[in-house]
N, C-alpha and C positions, 0 to 999 in steps of 0.2 A: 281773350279770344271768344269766350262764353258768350259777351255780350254782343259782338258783331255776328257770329257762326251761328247764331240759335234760329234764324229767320232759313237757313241751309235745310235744317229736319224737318223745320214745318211745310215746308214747301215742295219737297221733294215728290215724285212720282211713287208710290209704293207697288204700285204693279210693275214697274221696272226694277225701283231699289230695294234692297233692305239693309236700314240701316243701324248696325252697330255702335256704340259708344261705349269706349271703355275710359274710367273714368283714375286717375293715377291720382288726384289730389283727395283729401279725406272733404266727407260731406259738409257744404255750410249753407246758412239759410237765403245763400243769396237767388235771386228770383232765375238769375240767367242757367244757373245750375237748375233751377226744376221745372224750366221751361224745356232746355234739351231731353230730363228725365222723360219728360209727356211726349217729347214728340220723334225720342227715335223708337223706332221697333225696338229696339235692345239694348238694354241700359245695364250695365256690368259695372260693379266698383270695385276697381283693382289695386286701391290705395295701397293698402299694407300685403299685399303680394309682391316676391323677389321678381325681380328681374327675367327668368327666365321663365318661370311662371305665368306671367303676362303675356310672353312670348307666345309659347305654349296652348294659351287659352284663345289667343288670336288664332291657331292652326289648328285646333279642334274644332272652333266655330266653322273653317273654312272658307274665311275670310280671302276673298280675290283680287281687293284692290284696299289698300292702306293706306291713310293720308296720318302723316305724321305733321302735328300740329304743332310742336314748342319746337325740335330743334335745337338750338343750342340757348334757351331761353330760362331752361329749368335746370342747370346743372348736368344736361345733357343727357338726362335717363330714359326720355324715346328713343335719343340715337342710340343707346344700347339695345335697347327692347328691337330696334329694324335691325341689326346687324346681326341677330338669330336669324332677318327673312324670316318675320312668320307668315308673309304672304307672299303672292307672286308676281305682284304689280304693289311694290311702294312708290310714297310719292310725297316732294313736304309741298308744307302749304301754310302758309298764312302765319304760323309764331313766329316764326323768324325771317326778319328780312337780310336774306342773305342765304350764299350758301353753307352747304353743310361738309362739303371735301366727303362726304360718306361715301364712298363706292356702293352701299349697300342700297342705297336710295334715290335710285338712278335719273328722278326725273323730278323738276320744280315748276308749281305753276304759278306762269305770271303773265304778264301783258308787253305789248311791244313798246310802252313808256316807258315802263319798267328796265325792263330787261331785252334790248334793241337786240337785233341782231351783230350789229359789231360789237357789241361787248358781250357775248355770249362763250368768247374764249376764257372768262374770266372766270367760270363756275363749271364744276365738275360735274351738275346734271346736265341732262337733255332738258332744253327750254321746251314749258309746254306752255305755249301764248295765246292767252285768250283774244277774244277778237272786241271786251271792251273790260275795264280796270280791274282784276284780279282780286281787288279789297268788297268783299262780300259783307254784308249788313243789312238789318233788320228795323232800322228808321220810320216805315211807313206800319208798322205792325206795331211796335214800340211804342210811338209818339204818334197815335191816328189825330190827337185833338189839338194838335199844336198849330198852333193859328198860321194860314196861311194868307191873311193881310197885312199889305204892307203896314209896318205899325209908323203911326201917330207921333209929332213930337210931345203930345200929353203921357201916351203910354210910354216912350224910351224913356221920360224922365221918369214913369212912377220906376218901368224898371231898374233905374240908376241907384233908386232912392234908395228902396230895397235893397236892392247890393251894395251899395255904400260907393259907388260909382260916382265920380264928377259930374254934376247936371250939365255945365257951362261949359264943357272944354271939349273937344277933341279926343277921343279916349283908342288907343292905338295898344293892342294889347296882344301878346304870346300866350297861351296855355297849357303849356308844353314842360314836362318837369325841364328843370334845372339845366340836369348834367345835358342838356342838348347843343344846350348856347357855348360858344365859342367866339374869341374876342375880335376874332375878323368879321361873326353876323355882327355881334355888336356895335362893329363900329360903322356898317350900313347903319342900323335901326337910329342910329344917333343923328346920319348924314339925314334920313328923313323928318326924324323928327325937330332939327334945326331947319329943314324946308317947309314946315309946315308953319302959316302965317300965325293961325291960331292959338290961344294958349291950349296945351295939348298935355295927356298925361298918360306914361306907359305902361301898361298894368302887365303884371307877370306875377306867374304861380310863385308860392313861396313853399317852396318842394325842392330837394329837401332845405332844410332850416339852416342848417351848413354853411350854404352857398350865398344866403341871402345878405349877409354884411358881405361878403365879398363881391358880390353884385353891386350893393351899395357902393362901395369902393370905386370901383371901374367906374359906372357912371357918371360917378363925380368927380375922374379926372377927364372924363370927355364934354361932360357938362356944366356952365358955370351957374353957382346958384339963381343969379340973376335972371335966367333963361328964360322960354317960357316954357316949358318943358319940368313936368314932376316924376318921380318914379312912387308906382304904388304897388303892393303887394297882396294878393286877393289869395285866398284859401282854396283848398277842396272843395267842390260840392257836390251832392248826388245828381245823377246824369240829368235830370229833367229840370235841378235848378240850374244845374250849367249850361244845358241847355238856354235857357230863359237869360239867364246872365249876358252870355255871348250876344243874344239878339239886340243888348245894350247897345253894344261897340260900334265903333265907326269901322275898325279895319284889320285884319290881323297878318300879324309878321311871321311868313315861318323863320324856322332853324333850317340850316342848307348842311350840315353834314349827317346830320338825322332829321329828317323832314318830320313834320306832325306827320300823325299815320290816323288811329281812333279820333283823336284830338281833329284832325281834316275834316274827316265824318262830322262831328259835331259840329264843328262853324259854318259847314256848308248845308246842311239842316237847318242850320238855322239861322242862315242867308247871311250870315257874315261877310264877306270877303275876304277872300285868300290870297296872300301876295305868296306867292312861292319859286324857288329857283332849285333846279335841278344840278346834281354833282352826277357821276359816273358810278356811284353805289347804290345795289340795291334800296339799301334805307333812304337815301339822297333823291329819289325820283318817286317816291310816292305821293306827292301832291301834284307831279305833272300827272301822274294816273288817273285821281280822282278829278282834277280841274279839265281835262280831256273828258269824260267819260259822264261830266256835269253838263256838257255843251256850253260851258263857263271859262273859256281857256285863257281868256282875256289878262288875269292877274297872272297867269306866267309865266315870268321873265326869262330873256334868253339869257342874260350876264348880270354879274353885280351892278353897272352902270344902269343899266333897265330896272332892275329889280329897285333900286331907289327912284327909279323917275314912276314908275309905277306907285308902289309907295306914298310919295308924294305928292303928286297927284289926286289920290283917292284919300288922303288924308285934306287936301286942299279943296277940294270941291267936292259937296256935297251930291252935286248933280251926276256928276261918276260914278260915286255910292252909290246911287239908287237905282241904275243904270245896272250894273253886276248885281242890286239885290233883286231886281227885277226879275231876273236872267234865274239865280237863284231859286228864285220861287218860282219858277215854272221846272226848272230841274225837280223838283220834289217829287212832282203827280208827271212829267215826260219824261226825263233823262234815263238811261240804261241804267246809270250809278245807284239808283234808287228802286230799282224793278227787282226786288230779289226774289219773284217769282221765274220770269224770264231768265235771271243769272242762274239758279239754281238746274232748272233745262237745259241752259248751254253747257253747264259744269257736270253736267249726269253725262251728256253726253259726249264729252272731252272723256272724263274714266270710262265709259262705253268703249271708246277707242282705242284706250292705252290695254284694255281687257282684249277687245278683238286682235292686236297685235300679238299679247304675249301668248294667245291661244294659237295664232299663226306661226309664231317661233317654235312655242313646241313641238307642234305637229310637223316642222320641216315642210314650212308651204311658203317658206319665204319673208317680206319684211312688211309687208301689206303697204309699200310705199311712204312709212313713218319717217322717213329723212326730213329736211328743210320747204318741201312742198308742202299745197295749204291742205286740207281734208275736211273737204263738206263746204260748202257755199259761204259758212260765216266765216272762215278765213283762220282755222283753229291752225296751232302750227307746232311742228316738234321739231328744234335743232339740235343738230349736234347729229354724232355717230348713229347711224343705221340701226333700228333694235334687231 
């Protein structure tokens, strides 16, 4: 979360915010942690403090609006820490896709990709819907030098070479741990990549290690050796070689009952292609969020049927490919997805709102009109129960 949230502090208004950070895991040297340390007003390490403690230190601050970040991601030690209410506007966001059933955390922000309004009977907050993808990050801050020309079939091969990627083939790749894949995408990614004329090769993380002879297995009852069709297994890298790596690839597959989420962020940086298909779960529609919000919507599919003709397609011609990376590369420097100066303003002033409201409940001045109506011109929206 460190690493998407951090472009949120630096960008934010300080004559309107101040911004807190309380920090629950012990310190390590990575950069995303001492980029937030620089850039909120107040940096608190409340590792080895109880529970209640923490709580505590939030309501002496006088903290008026709290975004709970993990969720049910760590063992669920925020949700204990909001179920004291150290503030008077909580709210989750972003660790967890999904809800939290917390009564104490009355409100969730998302987007209307996300989180439609017909399926908002599904979640125990009030939907707070942004007016574009919900998934906040730091990409143009990040990565300011990351080339934005189309690349060359000289440079995709050195890049191939480099990561140990097939020069010659068609390379069709997931980077998404493991436990995401389920044997129903699988047996899409198979129908495509049998449609693909090319000899083609499917590269996926080997994350964890577990999983990987058993991945082999499947495969190899779907596919027969003779194929044209290889399964490769590629490594962790740090975020700028993966970066670079991905820019390899002809085309990437999500996962449909957990969609990439960070892993999206990166392919679409770095103009990959996204073929993605949306489910009715919050984790399940976060690539229609970002592929919406890329002005890139083209890779996603309405149904399994689509989702392989899509697929195959952009696995089959080249000229398709270039077409979405095109589209791509002008998302970088246009698209809202990538503005996290502009998201950061929209999102200050979404908790502006939800702050103006609960000041209006106290006081017994009413609801300031916070039902299913939109408030303010970009179409910000709160469902559910009347605060």
């Amino acid at each position: 979360t460190n690493y998407l949230i951090s472009g949120l502090f630096g960008n934010h208004r300080r004559s309107r915010v101040h911004a807190f950070c309380y920090a629950l895991n012990p310190p390590d040297s990575s950069e995303g942690r001492r980029q937030v340390e620089r850039d909120c007003e107040t940096f608190v390490d409340l590792s080895k403090e109880a529970t209640g403690k923490v709580a505590q230190r939030l309501n002496e601050d006088g903290i008026q609006v709290a975004l709970n970040l993990e969720g049910w991601t760590s063992m669920g030690r925020t949700n204990e820490i909001f179920a004291l209410t150290p503030a008077p506007v909580q709210v989750q966001y972003m660790g967890f896709p999904g809800s939290t059933g917390a009564q104490a955390v009355p409100f969730l922000i998302s987007d209307l990709a996300i989180t439609p309004p017909e399926l908002a009977n599904h979640y125990s907050e009030r939907l707070v819907l942004l007016p574009e993808s919900y998934y906040v990050n730091n990409y143009r801050q990040l990565f300011p030098s990351f080339p934005t020309w189309q690349k060359q079939p000289k440079e995709v091969k050195r890049i191939r070479k480099k990561f140990n990627l097939p020069e010659n083939r068609r390379v069709i790749a997931n980077l998404n741990n493991l436990y995401k894949l389920a044997p129903e995408v699988l047996d899409l990614w198979v129908q495509i990549l049998k449609n693909i004329k090319q000899p083609n090769t499917l590269a996926v993380l080997s994350l964890p290690a577990d999983a990987t002879p058993i991945l082999q297995a499947e495969v190899a009852k779907r596919i027969p050796n003779q194929s044209n069709t290889q399964l490769k297994f590629v490594e962790m890298l740090p975020r700028k070689d993966h970066l670079l790596r991905a820019s390899g690839v002809d085309v990437f597959l999500d996962t449909l009952l957990v969609n990439a989420h960070t892993t999206a962020m990166d392919v679409l940086w770095a103009r990959l292609p996204l073929v993605s298909l949306s489910d009715e779960r919050f984790s399940s529609r976060v690539g229609a969020s970002v592929l919406k919000s890329s002005g890139c919507p083209e890779t996603l599919a309405r149904n399994p049927q689509d989702f392989v003709a899509l697929g195959s397609k952009l696995g089959n011609s080249k000229k398709a490919q270039t077409r979405v990376q095109r589209c791509l590369d002008l998302a970088r420097t246009r698209s809202p997805l990538f503005d996290t100066e502009g998201w950061t303003q929209e999102f200050e002033r979404v908790l502006g709102l939800l702050w103006e409201a609960e000041r209006f409940r106290v006081w017994g001045l009413g609801s300031r009109g916070l039902g299913a109506e939109s408030l303010g011109s970009r179409g910000f929206h709160v469902l559910g129960v009347r605060v």
